[in-house]
DRENPA-3360 file (N, C-alpha, C; in nm, 2 decimals, always signed):
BEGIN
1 = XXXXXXXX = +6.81/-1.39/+9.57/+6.83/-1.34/+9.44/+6.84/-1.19/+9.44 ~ +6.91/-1.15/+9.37/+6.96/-0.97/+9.33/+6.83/-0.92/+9.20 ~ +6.84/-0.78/+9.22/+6.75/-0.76/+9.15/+6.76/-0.60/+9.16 ~ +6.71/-0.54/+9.06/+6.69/-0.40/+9.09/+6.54/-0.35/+9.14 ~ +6.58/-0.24/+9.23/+6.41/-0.25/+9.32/+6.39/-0.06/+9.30 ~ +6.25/-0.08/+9.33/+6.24/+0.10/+9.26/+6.18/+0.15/+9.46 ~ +6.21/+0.27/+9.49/+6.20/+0.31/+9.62/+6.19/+0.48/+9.60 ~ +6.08/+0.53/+9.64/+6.03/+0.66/+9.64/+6.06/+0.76/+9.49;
9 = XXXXXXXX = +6.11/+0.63/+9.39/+6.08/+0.69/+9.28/+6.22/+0.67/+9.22 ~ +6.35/+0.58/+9.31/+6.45/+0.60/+9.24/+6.51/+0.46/+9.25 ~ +6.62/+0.40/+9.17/+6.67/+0.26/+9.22/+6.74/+0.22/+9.27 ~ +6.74/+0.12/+9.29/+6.84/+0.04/+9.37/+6.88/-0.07/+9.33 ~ +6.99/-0.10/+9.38/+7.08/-0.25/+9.37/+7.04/-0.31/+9.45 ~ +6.96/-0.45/+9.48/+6.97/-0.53/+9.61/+7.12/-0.64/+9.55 ~ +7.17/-0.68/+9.65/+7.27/-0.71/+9.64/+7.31/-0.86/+9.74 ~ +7.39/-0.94/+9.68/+7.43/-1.07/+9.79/+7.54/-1.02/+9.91;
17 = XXXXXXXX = +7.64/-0.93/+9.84/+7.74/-0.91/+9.94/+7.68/-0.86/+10.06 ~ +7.78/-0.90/+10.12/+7.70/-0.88/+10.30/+7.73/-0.73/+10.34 ~ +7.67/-0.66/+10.37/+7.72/-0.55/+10.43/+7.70/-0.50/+10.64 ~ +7.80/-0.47/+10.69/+7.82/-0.48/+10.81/+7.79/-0.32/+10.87 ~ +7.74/-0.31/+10.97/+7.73/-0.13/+11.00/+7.83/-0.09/+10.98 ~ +7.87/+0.05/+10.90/+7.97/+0.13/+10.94/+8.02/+0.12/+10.77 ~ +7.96/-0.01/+10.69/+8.00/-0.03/+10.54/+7.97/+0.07/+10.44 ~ +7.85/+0.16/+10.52/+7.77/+0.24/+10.41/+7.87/+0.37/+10.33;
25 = XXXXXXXX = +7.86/+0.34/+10.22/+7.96/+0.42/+10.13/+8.04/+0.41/+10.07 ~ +8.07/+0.26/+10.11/+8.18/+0.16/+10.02/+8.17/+0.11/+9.90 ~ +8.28/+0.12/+9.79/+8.18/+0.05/+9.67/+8.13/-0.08/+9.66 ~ +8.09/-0.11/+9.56/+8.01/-0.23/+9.48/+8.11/-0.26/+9.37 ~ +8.14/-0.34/+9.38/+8.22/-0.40/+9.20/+8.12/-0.53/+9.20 ~ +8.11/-0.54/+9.03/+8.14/-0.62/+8.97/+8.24/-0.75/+8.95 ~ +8.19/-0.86/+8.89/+8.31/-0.92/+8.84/+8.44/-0.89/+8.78 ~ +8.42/-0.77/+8.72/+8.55/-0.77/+8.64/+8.59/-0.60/+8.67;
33 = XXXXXXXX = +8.54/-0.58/+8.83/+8.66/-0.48/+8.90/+8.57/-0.37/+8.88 ~ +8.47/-0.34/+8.83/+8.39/-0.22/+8.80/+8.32/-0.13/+8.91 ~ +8.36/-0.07/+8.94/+8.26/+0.01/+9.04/+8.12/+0.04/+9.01 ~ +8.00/-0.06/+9.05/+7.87/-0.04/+9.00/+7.79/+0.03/+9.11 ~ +7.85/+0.06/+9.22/+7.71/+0.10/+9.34/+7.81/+0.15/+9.42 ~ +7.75/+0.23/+9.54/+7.73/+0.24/+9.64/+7.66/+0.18/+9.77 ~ +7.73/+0.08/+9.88/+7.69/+0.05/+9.98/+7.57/+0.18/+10.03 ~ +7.45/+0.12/+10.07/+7.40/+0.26/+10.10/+7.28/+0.17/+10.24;
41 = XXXXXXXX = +7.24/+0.04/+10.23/+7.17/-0.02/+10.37/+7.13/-0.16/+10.36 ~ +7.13/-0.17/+10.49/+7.09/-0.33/+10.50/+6.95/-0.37/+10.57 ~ +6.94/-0.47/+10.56/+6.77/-0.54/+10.61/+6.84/-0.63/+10.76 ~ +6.86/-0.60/+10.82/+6.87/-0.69/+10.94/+6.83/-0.83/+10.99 ~ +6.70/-0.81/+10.97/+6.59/-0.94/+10.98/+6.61/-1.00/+10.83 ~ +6.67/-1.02/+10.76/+6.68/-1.09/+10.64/+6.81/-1.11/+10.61 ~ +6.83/-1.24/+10.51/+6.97/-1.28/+10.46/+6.98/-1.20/+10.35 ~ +7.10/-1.18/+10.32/+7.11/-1.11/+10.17/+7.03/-0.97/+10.14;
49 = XXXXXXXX = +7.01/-0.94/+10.20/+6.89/-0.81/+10.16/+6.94/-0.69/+10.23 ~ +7.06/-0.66/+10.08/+7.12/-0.53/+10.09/+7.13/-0.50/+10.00 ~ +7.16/-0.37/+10.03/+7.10/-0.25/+9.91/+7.18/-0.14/+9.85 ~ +7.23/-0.11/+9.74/+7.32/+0.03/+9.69/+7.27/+0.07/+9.59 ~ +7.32/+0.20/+9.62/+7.29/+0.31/+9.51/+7.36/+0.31/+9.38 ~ +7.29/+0.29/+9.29/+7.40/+0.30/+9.15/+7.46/+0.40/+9.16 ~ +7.58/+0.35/+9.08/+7.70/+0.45/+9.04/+7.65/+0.58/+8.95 ~ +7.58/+0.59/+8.88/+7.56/+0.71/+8.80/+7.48/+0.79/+8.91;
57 = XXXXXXXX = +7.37/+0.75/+9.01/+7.35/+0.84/+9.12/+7.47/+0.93/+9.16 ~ +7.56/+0.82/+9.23/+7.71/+0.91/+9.26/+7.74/+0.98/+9.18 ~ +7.80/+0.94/+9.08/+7.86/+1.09/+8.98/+7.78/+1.20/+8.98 ~ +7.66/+1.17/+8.97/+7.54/+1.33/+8.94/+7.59/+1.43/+9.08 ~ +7.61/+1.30/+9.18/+7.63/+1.44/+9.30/+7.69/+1.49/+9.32 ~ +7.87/+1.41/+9.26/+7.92/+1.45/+9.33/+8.03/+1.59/+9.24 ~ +7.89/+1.59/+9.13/+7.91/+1.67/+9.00/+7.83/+1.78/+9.06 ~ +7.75/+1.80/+9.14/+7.70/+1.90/+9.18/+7.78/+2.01/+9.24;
65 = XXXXXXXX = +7.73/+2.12/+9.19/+7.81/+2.25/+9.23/+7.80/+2.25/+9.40 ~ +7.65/+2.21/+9.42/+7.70/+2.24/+9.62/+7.67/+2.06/+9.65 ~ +7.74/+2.08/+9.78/+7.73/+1.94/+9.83/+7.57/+1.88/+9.86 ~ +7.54/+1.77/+9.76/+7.40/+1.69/+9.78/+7.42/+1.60/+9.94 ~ +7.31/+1.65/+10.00/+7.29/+1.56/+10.09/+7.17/+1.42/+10.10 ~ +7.16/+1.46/+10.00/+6.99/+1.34/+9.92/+7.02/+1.34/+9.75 ~ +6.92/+1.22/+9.73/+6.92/+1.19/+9.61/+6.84/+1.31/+9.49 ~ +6.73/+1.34/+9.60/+6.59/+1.44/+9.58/+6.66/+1.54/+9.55;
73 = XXXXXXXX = +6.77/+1.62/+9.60/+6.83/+1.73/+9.61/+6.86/+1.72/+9.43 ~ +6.93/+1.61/+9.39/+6.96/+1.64/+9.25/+6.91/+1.53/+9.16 ~ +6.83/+1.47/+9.14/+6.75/+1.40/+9.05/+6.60/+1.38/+9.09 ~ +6.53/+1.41/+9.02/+6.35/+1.41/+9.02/+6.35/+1.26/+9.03 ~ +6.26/+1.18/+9.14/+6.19/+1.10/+9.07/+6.18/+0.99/+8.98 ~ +6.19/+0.87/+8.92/+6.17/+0.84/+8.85/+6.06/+0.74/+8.79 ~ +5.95/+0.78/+8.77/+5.80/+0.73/+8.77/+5.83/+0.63/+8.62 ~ +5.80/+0.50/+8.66/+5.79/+0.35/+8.52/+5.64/+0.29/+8.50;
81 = XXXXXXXX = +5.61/+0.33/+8.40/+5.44/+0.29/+8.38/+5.46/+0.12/+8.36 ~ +5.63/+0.05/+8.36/+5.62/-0.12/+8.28/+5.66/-0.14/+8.45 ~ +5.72/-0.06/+8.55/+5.72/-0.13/+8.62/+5.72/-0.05/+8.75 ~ +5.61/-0.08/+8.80/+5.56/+0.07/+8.89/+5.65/+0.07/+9.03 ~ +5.67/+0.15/+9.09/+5.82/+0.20/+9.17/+5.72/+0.12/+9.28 ~ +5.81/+0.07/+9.38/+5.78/-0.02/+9.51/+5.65/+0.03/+9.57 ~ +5.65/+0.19/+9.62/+5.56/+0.25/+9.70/+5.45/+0.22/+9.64 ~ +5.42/+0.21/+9.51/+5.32/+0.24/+9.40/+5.20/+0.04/+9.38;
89 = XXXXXXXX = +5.32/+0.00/+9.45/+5.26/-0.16/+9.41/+5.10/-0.17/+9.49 ~ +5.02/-0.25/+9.41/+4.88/-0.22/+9.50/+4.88/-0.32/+9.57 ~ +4.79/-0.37/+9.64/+4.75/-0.50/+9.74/+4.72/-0.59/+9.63 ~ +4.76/-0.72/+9.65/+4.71/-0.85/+9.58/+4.58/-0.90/+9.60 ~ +4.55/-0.97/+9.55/+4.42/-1.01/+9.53/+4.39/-1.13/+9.63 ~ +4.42/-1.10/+9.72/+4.50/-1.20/+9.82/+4.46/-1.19/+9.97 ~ +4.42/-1.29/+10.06/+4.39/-1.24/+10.21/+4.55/-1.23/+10.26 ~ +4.67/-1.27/+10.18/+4.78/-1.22/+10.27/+4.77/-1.08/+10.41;
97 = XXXXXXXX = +4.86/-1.15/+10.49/+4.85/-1.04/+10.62/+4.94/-0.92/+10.55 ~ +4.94/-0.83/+10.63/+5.03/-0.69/+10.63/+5.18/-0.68/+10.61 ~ +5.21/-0.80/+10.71/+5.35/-0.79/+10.72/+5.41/-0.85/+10.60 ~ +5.31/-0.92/+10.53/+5.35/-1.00/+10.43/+5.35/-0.92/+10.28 ~ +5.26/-0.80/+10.27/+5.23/-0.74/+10.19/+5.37/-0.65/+10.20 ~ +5.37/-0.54/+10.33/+5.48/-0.45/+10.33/+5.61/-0.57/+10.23 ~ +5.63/-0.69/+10.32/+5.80/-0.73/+10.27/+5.79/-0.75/+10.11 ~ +5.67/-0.74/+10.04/+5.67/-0.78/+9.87/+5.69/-0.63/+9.83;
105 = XXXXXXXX = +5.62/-0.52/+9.88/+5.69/-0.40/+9.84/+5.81/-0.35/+9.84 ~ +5.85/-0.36/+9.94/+6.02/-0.35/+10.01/+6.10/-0.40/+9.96 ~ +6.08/-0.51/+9.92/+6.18/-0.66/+9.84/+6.15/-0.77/+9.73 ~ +6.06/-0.76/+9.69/+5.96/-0.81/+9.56/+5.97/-0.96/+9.56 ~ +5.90/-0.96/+9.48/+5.88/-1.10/+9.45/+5.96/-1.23/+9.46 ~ +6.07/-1.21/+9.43/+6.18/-1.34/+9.41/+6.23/-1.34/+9.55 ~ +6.30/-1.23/+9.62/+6.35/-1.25/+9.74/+6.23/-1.31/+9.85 ~ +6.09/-1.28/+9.87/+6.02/-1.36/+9.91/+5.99/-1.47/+9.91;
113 = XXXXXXXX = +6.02/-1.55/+9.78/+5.97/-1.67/+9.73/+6.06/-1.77/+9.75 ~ +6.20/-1.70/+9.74/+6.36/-1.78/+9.80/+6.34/-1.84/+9.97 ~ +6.27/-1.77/+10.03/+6.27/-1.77/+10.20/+6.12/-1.87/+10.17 ~ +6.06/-1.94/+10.10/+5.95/-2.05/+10.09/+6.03/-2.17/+10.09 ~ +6.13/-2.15/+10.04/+6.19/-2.30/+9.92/+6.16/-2.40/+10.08 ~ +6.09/-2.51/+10.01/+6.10/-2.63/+10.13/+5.98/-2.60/+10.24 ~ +5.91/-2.47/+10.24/+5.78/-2.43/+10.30/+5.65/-2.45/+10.29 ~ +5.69/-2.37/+10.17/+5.50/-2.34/+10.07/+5.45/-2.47/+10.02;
121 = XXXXXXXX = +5.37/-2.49/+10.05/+5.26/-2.60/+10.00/+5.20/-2.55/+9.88 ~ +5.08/-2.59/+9.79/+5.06/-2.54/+9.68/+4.90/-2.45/+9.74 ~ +4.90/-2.49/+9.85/+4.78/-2.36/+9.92/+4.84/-2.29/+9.92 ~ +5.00/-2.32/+10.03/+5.03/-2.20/+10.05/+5.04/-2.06/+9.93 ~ +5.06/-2.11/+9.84/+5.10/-1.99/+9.69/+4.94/-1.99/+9.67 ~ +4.85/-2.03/+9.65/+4.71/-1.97/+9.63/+4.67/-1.87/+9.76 ~ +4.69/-1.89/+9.86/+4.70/-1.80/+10.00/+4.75/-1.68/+9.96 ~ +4.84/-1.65/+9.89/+4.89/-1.53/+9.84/+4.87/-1.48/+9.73;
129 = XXXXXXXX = +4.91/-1.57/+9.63/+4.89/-1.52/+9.51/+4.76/-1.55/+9.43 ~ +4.67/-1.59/+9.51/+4.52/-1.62/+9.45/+4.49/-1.75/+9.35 ~ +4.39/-1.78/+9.30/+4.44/-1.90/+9.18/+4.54/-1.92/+9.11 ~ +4.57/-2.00/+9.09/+4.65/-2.02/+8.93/+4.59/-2.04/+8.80 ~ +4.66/-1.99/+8.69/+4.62/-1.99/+8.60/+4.67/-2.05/+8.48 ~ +4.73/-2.17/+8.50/+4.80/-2.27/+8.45/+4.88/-2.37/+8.55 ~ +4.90/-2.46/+8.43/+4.93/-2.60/+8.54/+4.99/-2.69/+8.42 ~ +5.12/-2.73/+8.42/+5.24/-2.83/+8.35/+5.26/-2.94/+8.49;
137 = XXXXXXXX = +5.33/-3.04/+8.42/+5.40/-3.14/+8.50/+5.56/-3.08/+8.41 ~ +5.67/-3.11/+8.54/+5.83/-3.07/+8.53/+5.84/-3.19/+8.50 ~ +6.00/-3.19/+8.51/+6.07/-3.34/+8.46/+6.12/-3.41/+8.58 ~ +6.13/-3.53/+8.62/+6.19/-3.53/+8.73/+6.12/-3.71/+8.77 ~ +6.16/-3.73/+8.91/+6.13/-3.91/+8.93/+6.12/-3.85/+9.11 ~ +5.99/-3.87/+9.16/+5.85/-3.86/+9.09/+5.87/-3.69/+9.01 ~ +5.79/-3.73/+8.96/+5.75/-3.58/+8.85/+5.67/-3.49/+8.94 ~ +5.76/-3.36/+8.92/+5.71/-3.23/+8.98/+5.59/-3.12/+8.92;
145 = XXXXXXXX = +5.53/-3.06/+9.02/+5.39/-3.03/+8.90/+5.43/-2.85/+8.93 ~ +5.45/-2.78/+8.83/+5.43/-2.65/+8.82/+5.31/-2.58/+8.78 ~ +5.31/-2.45/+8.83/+5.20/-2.39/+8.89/+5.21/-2.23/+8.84 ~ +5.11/-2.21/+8.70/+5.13/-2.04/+8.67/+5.06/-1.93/+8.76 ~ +5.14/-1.82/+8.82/+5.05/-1.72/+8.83/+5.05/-1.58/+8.82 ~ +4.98/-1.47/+8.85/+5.04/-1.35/+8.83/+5.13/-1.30/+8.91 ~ +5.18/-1.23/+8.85/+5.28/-1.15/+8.99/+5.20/-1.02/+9.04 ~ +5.14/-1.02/+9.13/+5.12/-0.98/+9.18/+5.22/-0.81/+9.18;
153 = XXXXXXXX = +5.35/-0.76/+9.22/+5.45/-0.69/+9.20/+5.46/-0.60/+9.06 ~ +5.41/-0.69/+8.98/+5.44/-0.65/+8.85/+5.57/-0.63/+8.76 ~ +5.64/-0.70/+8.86/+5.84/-0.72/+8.79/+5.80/-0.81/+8.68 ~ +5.73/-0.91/+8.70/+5.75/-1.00/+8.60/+5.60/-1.02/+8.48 ~ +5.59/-1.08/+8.41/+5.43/-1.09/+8.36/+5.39/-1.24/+8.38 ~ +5.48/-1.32/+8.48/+5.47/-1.46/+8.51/+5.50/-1.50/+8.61 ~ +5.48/-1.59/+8.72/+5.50/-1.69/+8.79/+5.50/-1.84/+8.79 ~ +5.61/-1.90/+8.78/+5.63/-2.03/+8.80/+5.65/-2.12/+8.92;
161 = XXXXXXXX = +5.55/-2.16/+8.97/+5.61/-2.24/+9.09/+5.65/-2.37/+9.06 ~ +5.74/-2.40/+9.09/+5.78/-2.57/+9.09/+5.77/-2.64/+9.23 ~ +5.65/-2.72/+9.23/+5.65/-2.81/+9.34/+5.71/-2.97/+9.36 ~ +5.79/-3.01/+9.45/+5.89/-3.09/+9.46/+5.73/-3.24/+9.45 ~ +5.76/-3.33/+9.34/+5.66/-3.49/+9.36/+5.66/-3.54/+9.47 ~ +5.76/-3.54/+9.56/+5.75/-3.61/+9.66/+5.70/-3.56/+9.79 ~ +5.79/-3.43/+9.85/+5.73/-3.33/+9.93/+5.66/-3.23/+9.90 ~ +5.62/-3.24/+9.75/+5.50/-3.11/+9.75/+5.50/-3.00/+9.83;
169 = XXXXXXXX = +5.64/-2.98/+9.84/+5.70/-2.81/+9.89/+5.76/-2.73/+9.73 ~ +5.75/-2.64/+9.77/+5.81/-2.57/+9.68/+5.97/-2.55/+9.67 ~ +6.01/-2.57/+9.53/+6.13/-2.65/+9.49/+6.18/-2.53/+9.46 ~ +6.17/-2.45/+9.33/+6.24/-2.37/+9.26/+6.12/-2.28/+9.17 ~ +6.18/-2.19/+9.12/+6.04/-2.13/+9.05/+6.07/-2.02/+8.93 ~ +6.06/-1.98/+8.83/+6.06/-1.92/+8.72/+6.03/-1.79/+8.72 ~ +6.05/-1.71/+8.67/+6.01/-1.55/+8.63/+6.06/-1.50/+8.50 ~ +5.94/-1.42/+8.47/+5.94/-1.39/+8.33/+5.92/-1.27/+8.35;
177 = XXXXXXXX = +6.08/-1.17/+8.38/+6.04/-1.08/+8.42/+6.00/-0.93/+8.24 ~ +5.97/-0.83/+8.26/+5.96/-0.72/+8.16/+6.08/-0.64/+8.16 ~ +6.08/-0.62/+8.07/+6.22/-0.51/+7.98/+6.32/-0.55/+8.08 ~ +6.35/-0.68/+8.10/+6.52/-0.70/+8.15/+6.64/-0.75/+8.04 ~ +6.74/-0.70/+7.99/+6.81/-0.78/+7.93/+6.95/-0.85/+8.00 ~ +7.00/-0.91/+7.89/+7.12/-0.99/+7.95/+7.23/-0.88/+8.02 ~ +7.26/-0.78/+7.96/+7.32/-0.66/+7.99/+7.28/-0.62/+8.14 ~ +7.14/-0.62/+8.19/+7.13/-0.56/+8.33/+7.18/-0.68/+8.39;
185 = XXXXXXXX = +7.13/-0.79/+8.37/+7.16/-0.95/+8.43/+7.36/-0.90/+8.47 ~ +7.43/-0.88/+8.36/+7.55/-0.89/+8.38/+7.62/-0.73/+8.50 ~ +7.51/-0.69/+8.44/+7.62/-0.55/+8.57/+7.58/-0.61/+8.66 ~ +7.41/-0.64/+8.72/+7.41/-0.68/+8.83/+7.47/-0.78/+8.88 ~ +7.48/-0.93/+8.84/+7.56/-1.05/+8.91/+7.66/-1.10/+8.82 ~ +7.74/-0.98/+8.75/+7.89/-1.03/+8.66/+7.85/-1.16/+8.57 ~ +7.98/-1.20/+8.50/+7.97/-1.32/+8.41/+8.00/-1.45/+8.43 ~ +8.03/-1.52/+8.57/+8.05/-1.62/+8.57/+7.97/-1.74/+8.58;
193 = XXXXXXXX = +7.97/-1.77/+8.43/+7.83/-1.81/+8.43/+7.88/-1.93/+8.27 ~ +7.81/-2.07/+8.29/+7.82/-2.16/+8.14/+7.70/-2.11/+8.04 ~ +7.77/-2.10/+7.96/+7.62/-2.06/+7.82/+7.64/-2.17/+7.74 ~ +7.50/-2.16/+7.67/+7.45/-2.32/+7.62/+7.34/-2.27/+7.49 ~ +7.40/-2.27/+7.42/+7.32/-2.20/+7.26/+7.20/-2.35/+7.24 ~ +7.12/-2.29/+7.23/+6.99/-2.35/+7.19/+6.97/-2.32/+7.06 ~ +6.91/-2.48/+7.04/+6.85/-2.50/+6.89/+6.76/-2.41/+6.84 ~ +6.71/-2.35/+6.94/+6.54/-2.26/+6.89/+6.62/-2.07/+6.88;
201 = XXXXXXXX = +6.79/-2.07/+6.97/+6.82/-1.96/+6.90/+6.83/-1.91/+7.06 ~ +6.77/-1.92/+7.10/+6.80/-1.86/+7.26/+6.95/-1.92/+7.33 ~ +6.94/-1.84/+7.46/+7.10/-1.90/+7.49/+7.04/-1.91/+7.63 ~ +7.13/-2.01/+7.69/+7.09/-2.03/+7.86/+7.24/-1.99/+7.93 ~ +7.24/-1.89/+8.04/+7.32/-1.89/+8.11/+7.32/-1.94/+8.23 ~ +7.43/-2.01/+8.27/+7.37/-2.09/+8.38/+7.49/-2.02/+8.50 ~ +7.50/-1.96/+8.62/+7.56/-1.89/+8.67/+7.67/-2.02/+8.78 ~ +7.79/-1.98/+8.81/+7.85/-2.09/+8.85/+7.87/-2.12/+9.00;
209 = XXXXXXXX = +7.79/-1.96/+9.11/+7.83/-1.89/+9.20/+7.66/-1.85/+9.26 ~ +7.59/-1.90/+9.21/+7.41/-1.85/+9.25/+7.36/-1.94/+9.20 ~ +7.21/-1.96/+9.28/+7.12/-2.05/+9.21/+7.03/-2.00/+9.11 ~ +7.08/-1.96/+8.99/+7.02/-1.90/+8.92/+7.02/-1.96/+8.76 ~ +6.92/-1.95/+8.68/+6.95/-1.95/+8.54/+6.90/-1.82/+8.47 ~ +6.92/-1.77/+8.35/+6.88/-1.69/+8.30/+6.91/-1.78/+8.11 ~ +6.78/-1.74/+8.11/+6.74/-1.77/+7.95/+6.67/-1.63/+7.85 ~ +6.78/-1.58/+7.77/+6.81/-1.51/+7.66/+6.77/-1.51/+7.52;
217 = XXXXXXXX = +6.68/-1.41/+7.49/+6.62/-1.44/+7.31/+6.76/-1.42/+7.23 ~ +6.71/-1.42/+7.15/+6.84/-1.37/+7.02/+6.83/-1.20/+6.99 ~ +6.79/-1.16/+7.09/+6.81/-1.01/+7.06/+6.87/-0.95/+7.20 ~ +6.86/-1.05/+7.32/+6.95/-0.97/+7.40/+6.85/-0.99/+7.52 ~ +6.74/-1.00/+7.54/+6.60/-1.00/+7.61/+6.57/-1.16/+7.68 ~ +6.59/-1.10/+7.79/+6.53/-1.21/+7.90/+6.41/-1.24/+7.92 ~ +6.41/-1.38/+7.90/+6.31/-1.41/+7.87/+6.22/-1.48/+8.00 ~ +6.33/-1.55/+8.10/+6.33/-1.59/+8.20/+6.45/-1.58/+8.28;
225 = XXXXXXXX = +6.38/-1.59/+8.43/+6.49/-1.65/+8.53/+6.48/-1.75/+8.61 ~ +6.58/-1.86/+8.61/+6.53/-1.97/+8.67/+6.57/-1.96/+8.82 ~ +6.50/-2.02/+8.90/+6.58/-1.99/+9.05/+6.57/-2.12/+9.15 ~ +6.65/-2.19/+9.22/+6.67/-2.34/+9.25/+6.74/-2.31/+9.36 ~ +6.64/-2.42/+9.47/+6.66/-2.44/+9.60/+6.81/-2.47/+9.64 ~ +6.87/-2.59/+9.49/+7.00/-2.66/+9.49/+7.03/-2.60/+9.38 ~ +7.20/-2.58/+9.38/+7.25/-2.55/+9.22/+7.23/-2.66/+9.13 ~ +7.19/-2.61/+9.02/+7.12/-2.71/+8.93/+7.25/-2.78/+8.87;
% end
């Protein structure tokens, strides 16, 4: 899953498209042709875990009177008290190992939780994420049992695990992430996507190209993201 990730204070695109050595500098579009990023690195040891510089970075530089060779050179920083920048995230409450801690810094919560689907046991998510602090049955034949916890990361103010009834692996899982609206949803992974107006006023988009949902208040604000092992 794509997401915006905060790194020494500034952000980033993580991104699906693949990027190959030699890519770095190339744009990013959008669905509908837009130049949203700059190619700028990739994660080798991972699928999908690549990364560009937003577009308004670029213009600031290349608005600069002398040539920027860094981001530092012409923009301070950007310190978020709702969502504290990668370096900033503290240790979980958790005996997780090191290597496990660094990759939730580096790449947060969802992109970790995608690389369980079919793994994690319901220890396994208490191994990490500590207790839970809620507990639903899903819908399904046999019935799947979901699992609340914190996020640890602090992208979201929720975790949902959905454990599969029959292999009691981890199926798919929810996030409720802070101050995201439909608008970041759309620059980052475009609009192709079915929408489905709800009785209660909210709207569900359901993407046609990712395993994703995303569920929308009536003011624009994401309320959730759904995320599934299979396209739903």
């Amino acid at each position: 899953m794509s997401g915006i990730r905060a790194g020494d204070g500034y952000r980033y695109f993580q991104i699906t498209a693949p990027i190959s050595h030699g890519s770095s500098g190339g744009p990013i579009f959008n669905s509908m042709g837009e130049v949203i990023g700059i190619a700028a690195m990739t994660i080798s040891e991972g699928q999908n875990l690549n990364f560009a510089i937003p577009v308004d970075y670029a213009k600031g530089m290349i608005a600069s009177p002398s040539p920027a060779k860094s981001l530092s050179a012409i923009y301070e920083p950007e310190p978020n008290p709702e969502q504290p920048q990668v370096a900033d995230v503290q240790k979980t409450k958790t005996s997780a190992d090191e290597k496990t801690q660094e990759y939730l810094k580096q790449y947060g919560i969802e992109a970790y939780l995608e690389h369980q689907f079919g793994v994690w046991t319901l220890e396994d998510s208490k191994a990490l994420l500590g207790d839970p602090h809620g507990h639903r049955f899903g819908v399904g034949d046999p019935i799947p049992e979901i699992w609340a916890y914190d996020d640890p990361t602090k992208f979201a103010r929720q975790i949902e695990l959905v454990f599969d009834g029959r292999t009691k692996k981890l199926h798919d899982f929810f996030l409720y992430p802070i101050n995201v609206t439909w608008t970041d949803c759309k620059k980052l992974w475009g609009n192709n996507v079915r929408m489905q107006k709800n009785a209660n006023g909210t709207r569900s988009y359901m993407y046609k190209d990712r395993h994703l949902n995303v569920l929308v208040s009536s003011n624009d604000t994401v309320i959730s993201f759904g995320v599934y092992s299979v396209l739903p």
